[in-house]
C-alpha positions in Angstrom: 8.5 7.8 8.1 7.2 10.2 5.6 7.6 7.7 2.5 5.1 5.0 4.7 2.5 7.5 5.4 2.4 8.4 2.1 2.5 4.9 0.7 -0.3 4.2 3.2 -2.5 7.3 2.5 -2.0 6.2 -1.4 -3.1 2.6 -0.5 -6.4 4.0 1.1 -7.3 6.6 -1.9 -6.6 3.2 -4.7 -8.9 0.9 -2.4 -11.8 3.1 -1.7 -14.3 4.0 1.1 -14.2 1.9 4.1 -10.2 1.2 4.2 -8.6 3.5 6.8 -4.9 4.2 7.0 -5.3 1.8 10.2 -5.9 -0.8 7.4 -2.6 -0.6 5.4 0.9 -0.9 7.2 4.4 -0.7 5.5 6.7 -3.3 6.8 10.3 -4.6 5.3 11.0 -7.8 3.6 14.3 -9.2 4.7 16.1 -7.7 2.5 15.1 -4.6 3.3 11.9 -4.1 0.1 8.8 -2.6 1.7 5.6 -4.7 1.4 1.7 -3.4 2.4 0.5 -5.7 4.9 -3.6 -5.1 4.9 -5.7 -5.8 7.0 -9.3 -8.3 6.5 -11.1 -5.1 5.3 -8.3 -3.9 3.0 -7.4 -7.0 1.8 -11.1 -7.3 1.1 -11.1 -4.3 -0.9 -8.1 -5.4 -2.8 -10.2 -8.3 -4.3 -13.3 -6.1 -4.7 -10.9 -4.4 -7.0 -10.0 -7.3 -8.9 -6.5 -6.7 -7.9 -4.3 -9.8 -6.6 -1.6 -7.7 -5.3 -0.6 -4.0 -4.1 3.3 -3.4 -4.7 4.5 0.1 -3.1 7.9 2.0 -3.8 9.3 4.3 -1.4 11.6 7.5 -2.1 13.3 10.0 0.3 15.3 12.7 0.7 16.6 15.3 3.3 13.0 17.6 2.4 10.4 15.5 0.0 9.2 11.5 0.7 7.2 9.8 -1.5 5.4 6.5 -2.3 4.1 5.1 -5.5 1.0 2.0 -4.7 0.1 0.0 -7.6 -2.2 -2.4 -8.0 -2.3 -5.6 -10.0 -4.5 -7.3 -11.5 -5.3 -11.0 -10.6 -5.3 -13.8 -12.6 -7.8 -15.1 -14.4 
């Protein structure tokens, strides 16, 4: 739980004013990768960027969490 609100909270500072942490969720892909799923407003944001795609890594253990959000560029 610590790892996604750090992913999200990471999500928000990369995409700038107007994208909340209500904006950004961390779900699981099937096999068990997390994935941001934004909202209009993020996704928005995202594009303002000129990203195509946020990727986020999660970490854990028993005392520290952690989240890595990067953001790629899109294609030309």
């Amino acid at each position: 739980l610590a790892a996604r609100l750090a992913a999200k909270r990471a999500a928000v500072r990369l995409l700038g004013g107007g994208v909340a942490e209500a904006d950004v969720e961390v779900v699981r892909l099937p096999g068990g990768a997390p994935r941001l799923r934004l909202s209009s407003r993020a996704q928005g944001a995202l594009e303002k960027a000129g990203a195509g795609a946020a990727l986020v890594s999660l970490t854990h253990g028993r005392e520290h969490a952690a989240a890595a959000v990067l953001l790629v560029r899109a294609r030309a």
